[in-house]
C-alpha positions as CSV (number, residue, x, y, z in Angstrom):
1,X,160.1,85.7,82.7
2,X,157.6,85.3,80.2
3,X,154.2,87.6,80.5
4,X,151.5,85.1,81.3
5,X,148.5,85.3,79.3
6,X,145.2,85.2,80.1
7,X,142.6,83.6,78.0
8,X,140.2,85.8,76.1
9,X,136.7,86.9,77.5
10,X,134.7,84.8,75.6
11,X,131.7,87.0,74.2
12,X,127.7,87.3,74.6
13,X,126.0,83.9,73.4
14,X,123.0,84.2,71.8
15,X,122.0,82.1,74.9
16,X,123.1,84.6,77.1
17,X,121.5,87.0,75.7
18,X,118.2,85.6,75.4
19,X,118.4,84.3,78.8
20,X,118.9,87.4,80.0
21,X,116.0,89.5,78.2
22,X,113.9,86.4,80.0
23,X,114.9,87.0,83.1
24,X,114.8,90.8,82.9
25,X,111.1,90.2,81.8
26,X,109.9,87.9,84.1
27,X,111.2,90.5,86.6
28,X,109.6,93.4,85.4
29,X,106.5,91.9,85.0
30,X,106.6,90.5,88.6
31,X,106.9,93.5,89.7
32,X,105.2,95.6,87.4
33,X,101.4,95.5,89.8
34,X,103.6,97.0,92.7
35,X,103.8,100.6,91.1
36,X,100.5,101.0,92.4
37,X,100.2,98.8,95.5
38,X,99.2,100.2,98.9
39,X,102.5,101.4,100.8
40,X,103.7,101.4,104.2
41,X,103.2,105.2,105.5
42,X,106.8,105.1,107.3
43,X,109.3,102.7,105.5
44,X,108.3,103.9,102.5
45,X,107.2,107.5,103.5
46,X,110.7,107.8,104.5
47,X,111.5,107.5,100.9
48,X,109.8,109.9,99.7
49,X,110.6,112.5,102.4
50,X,114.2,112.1,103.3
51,X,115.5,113.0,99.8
52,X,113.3,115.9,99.1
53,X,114.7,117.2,102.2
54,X,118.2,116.7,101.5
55,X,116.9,118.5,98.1
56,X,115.7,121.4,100.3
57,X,119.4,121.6,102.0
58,X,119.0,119.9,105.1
59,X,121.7,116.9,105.7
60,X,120.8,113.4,106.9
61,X,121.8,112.6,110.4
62,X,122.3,116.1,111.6
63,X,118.7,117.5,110.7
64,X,116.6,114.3,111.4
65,X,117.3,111.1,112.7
66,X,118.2,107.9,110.2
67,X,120.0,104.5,110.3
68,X,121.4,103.8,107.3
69,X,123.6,105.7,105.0
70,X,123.2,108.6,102.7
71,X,123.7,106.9,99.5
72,X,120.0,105.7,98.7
73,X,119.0,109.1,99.7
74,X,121.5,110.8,97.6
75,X,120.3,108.8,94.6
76,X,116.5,109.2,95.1
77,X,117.6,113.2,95.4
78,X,118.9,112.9,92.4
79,X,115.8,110.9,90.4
80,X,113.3,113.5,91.9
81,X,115.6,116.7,91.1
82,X,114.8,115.3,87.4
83,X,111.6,113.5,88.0
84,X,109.7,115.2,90.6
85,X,108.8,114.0,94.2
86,X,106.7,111.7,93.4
87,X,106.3,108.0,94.2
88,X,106.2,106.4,90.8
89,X,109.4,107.6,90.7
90,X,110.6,106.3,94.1
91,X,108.9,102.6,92.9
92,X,110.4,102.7,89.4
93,X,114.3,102.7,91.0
94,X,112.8,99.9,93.8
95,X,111.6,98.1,90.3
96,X,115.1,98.8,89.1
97,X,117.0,97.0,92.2
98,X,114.9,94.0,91.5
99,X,115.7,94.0,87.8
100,X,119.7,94.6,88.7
101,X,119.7,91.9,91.4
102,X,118.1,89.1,89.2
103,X,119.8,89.9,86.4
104,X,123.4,89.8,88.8
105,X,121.9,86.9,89.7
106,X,121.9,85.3,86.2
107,X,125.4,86.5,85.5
108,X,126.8,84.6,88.1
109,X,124.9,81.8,87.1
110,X,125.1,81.7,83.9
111,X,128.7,80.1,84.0
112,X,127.4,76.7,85.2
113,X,125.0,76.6,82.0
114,X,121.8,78.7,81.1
115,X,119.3,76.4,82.1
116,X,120.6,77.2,85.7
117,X,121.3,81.0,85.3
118,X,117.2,81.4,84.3
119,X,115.8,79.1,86.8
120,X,118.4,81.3,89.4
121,X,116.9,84.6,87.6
122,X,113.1,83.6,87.9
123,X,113.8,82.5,91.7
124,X,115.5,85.6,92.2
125,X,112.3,87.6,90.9
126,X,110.1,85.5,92.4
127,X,111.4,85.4,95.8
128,X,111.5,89.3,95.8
129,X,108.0,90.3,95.0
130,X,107.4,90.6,99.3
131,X,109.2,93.5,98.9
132,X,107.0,95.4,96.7
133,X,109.0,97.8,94.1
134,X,110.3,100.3,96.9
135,X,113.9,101.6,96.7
136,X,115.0,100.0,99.8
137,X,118.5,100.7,100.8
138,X,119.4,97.2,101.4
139,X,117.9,96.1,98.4
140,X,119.9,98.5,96.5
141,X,123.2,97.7,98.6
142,X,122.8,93.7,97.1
143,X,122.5,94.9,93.7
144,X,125.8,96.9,94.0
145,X,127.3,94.2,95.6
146,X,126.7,91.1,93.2
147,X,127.5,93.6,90.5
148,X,130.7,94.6,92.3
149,X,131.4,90.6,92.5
150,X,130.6,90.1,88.6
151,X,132.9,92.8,87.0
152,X,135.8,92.2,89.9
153,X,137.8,89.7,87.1
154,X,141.6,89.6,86.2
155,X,140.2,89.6,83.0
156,X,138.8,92.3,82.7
157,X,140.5,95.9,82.2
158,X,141.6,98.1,85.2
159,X,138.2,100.8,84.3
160,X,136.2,98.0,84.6
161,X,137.6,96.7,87.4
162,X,137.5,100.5,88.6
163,X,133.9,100.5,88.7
164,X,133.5,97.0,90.5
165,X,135.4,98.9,93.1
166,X,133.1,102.3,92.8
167,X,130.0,99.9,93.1
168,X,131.3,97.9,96.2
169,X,132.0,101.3,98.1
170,X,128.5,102.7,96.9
171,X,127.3,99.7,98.3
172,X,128.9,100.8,101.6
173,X,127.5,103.8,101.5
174,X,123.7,103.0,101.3
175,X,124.4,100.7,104.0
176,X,127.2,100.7,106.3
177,X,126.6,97.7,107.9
178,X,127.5,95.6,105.2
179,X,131.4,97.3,104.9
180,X,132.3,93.7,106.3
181,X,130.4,91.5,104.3
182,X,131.3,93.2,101.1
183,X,134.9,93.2,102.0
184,X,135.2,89.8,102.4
185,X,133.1,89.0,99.4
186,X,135.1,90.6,97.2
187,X,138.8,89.6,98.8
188,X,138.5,86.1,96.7
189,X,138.4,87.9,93.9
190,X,140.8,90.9,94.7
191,X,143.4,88.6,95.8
192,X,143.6,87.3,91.9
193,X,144.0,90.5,90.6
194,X,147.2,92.0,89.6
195,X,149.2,95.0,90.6
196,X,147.2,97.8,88.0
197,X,143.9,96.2,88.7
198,X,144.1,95.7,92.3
199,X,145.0,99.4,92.6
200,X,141.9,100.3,90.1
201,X,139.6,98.0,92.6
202,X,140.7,99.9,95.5
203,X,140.5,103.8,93.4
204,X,136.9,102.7,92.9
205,X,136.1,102.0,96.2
206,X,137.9,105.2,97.5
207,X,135.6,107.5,95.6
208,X,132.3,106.4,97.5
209,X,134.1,106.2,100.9
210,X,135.4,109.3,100.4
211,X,132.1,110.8,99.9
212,X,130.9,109.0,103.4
213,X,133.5,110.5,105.1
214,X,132.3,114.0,103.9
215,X,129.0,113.3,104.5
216,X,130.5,112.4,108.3
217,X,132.0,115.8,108.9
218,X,129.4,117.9,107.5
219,X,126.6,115.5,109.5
220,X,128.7,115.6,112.6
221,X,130.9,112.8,114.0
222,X,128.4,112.6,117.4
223,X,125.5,112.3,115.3
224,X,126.4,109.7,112.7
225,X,127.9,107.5,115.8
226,X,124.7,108.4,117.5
227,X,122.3,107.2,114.3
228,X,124.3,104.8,113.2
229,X,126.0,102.9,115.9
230,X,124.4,103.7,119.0
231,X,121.0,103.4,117.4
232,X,121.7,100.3,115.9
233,X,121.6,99.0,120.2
234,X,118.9,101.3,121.4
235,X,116.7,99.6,118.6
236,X,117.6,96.2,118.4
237,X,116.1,95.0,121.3
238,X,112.6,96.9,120.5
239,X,112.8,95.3,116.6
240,X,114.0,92.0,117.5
241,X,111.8,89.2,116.8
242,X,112.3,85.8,118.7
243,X,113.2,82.6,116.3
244,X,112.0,81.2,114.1
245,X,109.5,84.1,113.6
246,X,106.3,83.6,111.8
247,X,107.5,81.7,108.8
248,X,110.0,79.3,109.9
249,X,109.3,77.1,106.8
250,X,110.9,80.0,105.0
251,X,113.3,80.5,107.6
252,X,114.3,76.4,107.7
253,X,114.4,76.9,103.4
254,X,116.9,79.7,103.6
255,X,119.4,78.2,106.3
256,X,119.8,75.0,103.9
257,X,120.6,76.9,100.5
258,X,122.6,78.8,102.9
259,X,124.6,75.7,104.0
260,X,124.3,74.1,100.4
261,X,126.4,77.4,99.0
262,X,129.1,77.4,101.7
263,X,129.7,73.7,101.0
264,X,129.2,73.6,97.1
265,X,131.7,76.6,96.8
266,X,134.2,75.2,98.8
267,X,134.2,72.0,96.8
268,X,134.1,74.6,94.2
269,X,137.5,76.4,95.1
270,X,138.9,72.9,95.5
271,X,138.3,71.5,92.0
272,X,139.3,74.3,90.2
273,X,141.6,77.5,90.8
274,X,139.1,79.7,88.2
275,X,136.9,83.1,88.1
276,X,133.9,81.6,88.9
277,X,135.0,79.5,91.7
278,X,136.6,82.4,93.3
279,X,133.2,84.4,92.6
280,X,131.3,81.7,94.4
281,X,132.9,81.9,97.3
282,X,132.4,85.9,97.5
283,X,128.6,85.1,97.0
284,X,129.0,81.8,99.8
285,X,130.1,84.6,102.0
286,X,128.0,87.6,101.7
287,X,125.1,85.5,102.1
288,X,126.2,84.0,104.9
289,X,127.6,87.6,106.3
290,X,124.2,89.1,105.8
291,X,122.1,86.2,107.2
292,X,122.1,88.5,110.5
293,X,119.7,90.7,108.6
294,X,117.0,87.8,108.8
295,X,117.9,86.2,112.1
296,X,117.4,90.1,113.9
297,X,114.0,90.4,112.6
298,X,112.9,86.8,110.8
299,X,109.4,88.3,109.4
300,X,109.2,88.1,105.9
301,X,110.1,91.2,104.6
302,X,113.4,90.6,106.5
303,X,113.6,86.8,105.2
304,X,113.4,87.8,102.0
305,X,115.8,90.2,102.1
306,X,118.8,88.2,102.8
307,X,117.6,85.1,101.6
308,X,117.0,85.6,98.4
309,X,120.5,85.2,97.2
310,X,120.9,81.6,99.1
311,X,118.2,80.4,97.6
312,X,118.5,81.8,94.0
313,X,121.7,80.4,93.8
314,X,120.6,77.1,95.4
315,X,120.5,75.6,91.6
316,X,124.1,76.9,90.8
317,X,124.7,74.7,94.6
318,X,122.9,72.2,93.5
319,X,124.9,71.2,89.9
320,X,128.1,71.0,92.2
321,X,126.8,69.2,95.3
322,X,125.8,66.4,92.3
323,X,128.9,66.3,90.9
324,X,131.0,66.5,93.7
325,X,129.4,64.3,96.3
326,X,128.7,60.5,95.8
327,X,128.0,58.9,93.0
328,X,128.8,62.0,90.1
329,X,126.1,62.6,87.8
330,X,126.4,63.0,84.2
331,X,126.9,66.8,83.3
332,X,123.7,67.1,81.1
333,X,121.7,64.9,83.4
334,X,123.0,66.8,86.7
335,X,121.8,70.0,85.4
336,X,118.3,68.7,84.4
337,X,118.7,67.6,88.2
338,X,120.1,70.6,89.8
339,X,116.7,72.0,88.0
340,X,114.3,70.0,89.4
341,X,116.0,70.4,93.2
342,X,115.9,73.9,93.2
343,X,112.2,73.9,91.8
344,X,110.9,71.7,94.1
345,X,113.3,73.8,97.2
346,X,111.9,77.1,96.5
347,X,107.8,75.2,96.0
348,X,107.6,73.4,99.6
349,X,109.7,76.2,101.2
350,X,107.9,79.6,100.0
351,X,104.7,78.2,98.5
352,X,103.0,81.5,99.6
353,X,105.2,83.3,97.5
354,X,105.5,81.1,94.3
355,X,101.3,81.1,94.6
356,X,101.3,84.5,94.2
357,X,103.5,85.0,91.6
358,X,101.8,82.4,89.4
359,X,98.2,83.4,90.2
360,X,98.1,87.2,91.6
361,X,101.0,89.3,90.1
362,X,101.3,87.5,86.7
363,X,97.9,88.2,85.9
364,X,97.8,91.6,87.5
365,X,100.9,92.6,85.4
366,X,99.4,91.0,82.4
367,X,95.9,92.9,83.4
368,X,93.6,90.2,84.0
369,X,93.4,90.8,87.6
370,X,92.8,94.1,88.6
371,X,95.5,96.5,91.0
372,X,92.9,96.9,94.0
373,X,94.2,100.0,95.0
374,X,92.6,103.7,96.7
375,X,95.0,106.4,95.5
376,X,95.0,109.3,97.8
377,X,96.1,112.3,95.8
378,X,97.1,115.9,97.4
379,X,99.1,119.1,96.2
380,X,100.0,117.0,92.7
381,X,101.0,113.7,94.9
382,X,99.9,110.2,95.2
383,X,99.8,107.7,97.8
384,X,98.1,104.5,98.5
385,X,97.1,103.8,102.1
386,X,97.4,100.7,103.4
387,X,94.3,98.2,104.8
388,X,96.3,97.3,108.1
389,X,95.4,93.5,108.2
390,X,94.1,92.4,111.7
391,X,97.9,90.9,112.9
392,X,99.5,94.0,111.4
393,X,101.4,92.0,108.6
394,X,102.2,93.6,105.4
395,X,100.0,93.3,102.9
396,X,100.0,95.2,99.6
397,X,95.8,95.5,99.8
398,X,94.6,98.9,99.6
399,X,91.8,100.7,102.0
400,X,88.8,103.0,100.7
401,X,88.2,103.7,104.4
402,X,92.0,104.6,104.9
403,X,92.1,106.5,101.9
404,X,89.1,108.5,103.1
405,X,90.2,109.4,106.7
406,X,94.3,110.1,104.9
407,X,92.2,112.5,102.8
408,X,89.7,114.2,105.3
409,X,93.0,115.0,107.5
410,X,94.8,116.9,104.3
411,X,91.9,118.4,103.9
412,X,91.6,120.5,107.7
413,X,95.2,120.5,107.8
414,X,95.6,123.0,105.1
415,X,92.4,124.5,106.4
416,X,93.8,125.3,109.9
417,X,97.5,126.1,108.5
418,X,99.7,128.0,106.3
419,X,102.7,127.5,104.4
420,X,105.3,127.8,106.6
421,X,103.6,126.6,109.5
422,X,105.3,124.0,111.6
423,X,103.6,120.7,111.9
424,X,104.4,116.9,113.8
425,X,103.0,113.7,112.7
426,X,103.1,111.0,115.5
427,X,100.7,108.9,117.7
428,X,98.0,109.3,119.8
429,X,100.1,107.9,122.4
430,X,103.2,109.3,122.7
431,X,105.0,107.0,125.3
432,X,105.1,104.2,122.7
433,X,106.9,105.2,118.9
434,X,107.1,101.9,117.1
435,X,106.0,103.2,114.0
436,X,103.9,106.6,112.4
437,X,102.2,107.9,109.6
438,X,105.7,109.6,107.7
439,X,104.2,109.7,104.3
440,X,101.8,112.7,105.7
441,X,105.0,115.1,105.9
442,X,105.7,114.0,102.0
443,X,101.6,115.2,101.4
444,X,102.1,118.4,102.7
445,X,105.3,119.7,101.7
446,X,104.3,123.0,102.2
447,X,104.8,122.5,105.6
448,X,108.0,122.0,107.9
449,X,108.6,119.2,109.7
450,X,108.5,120.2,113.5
451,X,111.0,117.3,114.7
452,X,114.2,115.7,114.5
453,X,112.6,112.3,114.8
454,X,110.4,112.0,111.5
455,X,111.0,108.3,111.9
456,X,109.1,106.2,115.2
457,X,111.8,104.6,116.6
458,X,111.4,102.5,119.3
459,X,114.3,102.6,122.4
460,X,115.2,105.8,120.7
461,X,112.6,108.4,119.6
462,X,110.8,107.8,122.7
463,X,114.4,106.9,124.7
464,X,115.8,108.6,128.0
465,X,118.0,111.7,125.5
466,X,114.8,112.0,123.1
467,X,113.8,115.5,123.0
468,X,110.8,114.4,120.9
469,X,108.3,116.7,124.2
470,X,110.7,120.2,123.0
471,X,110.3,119.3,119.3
472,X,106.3,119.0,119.4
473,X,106.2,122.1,121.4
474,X,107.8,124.3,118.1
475,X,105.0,122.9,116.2
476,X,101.7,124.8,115.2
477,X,99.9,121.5,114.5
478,X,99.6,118.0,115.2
479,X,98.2,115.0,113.5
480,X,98.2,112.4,116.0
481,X,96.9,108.8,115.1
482,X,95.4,105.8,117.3
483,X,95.5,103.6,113.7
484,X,98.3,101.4,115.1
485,X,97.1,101.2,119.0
486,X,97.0,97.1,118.9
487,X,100.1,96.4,117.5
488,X,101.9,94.1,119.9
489,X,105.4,92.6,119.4
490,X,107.2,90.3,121.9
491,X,110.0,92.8,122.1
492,X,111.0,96.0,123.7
493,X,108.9,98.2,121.6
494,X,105.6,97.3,123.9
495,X,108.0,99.3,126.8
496,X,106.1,102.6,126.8
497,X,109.3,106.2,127.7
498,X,108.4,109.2,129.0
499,X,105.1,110.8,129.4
500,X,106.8,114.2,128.6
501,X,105.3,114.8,125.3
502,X,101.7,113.9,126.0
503,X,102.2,116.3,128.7
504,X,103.3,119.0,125.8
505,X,100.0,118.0,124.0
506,X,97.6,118.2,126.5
507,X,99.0,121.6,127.9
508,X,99.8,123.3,124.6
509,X,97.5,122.0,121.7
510,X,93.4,121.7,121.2
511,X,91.8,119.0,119.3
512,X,90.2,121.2,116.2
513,X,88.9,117.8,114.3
514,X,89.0,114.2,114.2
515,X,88.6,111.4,111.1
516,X,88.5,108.1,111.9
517,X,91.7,107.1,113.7
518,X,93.1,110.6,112.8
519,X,93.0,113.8,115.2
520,X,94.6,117.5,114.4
521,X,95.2,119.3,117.2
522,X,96.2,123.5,116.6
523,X,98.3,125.7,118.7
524,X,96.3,126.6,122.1
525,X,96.0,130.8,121.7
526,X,98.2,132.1,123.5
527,X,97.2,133.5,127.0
528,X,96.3,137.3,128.1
């Protein structure tokens, strides 16, 4: 039998190209004011902490509590053992997932005509500017992903296909979660490839997965089952947010690009037996495999998350639902159409967000609008604190007052410690840990965090086996906040735990100063 031969990759257009340096533009520059935006003292403070940790030698999961995987952690490790611990550095790799996942974006895109991959690109770019430029592990999961679906080809040669593979398993390894969802994604694909490549997929995603499993025996089996599996049902209940959560325009938008993709890639897969078709599908269904990620938690940091892909590709959905369905449009009018659609999708469903884009960030990257922002800078680090908005949303303002209290409380901390000492960061009010003030460990690294439980976790930090009240009693100082006493969720985060560790506080710490919402409490002296 006769070798079948498969037509040539056909090489970079100059349309392509350009099309691409737009999209990578438009991205950076959406993002661009974020570098110095006002950050969120956990989620991000996590960030910064975690991996100079693992730097230090400790190991995620067994030395302190998290819920996703080591990967994003192992990468920012890496980018600060070069870079230094620093949050510029932490938001230039966030600024680099946005860039990777609009650009993926395009890719993909780009074989139903370029018109349509740079409208996909811009939406994409748009659509993630809620997030801020943080290196979210989720966020960096996606990129991995849609790059893993781009290079997975039978065209293309096994090392490439190798490293499809490596970035599907790295994917994995940020966030577990989505081992499903990138499975199935990329079995449309895989099931085209032959014998040599298939096996190349699969060597690239054993490397990763090997690495997790390490990172499991060294961690611990208990306590990677306990972080990652059991936490993810101690938690739930205490994050979950009843539908359709504060935006359900956004919410309403992202279910029909959602729908629109399922159907236009099965119509797709019908037409035509061909790489992009196949890809489609593996986009239809990680997007509708990670739609879980909004409907837990439907605020819009969660929205945007795992709708950004539906939506971005809504134009790509929208050339094939008008050539497929009814009356078939003309292929140069249906994608001036398929244009227009998605445009006028993304404006009524996130106007909030396309407002912004046109009349905040593009003039604050282009500096005609200036960054308001109150950098708070300590031991040769930076952070900006955050003007907690009366509802608690997120919102990239910054705070004078915050940034004067943050820097008051560095201030008699170092004045009342010494390096080496041990020291917790927590709320006033211990019962209740449904968020903290994380980023304060990153300020004072000279110091050792005193607990397992650096993140406030709701259901589990503050949960029946917590032993949060032993951890605070190895500490030799406290900085205890009331900043976050009125936020109120309709979930099981209001529940208040055990009294236990006030108890510890009140019987074996003193209150040596107080700014603003901030209090430091020292050691009591030790009795005759």
């Amino acid at each position: 039998m006769p070798a079948v031969r498969l037509p040539r990759r056909s090489p970079l257009t100059v349309s392509q190209a350009v099309g691409g340096a737009m999209v990578v533009a438009i991205s950076v520059l959406l993002a661009l004011p974020a570098l110095q935006y006002a950050g969120l003292n956990m989620d991000e403070g996590l960030l910064l902490l975690y991996p100079e940790l693992v730097l230090r030698g400790a190991v995620p999961n067994r030395d302190f509590v998290m819920s996703y995987g080591p990967g994003d952690m192992w990468l920012l490790a890496a980018v600060y053992s070069v870079a230094g611990v620093h949050v510029a550095a932490e938001r230039l790799v966030g600024l680099g997932f946005h860039v990777l996942i609009a650009l993926a974006v395009f890719a993909h895109a780009s074989r139903w005509g370029p018109i349509i991959a740079v409208l996909a690109g811009i939406i994409t770019a748009t659509l993630l500017i809620p997030l801020g430029a943080v290196a979210f592990a989720f966020v960096g999961a996606v990129a991995l992903v849609l790059w893993s679906l781009r290079l997975t080809s039978a065209r293309s040669s096994p090392g490439t296909v190798a490293l499809a593979g490596l970035l599907a398993g790295t994917a994995v390894l940020f966030r577990p979660e989505l081992g499903p969802a990138t499975a199935f994604a990329v079995l449309p694909l895989a099931l085209a490839l032959d014998r040599p490549r298939a096996k190349a997929l699969l060597a690239g995603a054993a490397v990763p997965l090997a690495l997790f499993a390490g990172h499991a025996v060294v961690a611990g089996p208990p306590a990677l089952f306990d972080n990652l599996v059991l936490g993810v049902f101690r938690w739930g209940a205490a994050r979950y947010l009843p539908l359709p959560g504060p935006d359900p325009l956004l919410l309403g938008t992202i279910l029909v690009a959602d729908i629109a993709l399922v159907i236009a890639a099965g119509l797709a897969s019908r037409a035509e037996r061909s790489e992009r078709s196949r890809a489609l599908v593996g986009l239809a269904i990680f997007s509708l495999l990670t739609l879980p990620q909004a409907l837990q938690r439907a605020d819009l940091f969660h929205l945007v998350s795992a709708g950004t892909l539906p939506i971005a590709l809504f134009p790509v959905a929208a050339h094939i639902l008008l050539g497929r369905v009814g009356r078939p449009v003309a292929a140069g009018r249906r994608e001036l159409a398929a244009v227009a659609i998605a445009t006028l999708l993304v404006t009524a469903g996130a106007p909030g967000i396309v407002s912004r884009a046109m009349f905040i960030e593009g003039p604050r990257a282009i500096g005609v609008e200036p960054v308001e922002s109150y950098p708070v800078r300590h031991r040769g680090r930076v952070w900006y604190p955050l003007r907690l908005a009366a509802d608690f949303s997120r919102t990239p303002i910054g705070s004078a007052e915050s940034a004067g209290e943050l820097a008051e409380t560095l201030a008699d901390v170092e004045r009342l410690t010494v390096p080496g000492d041990r020291i917790f960061v927590g709320l006033l009010d211990l019962r209740r840990t449904y968020v903290g003030d994380t980023v304060i460990y990153h300020l004072l690294p000279q110091l050792v965090p005193a607990t397992y439980y650096l993140e406030m976790a709701p259901g589990s930090t503050n949960g029946p086996d917590s032993h949060l009240a032993a951890d605070i009693a190895t500490a030799d100082v406290l900085v205890l906040t009331s900043r976050y006493d009125g936020w109120s969720e309709p979930n099981a985060s209001q529940l208040p735990g055990s009294d236990a560790p006030n108890i510890v506080v009140r019987e074996r710490f003193e209150l040596r100063a107080r700014h603003g919402t901030y209090s430091i409490y020292v050691r009591r002296p030790a009795g005759p």
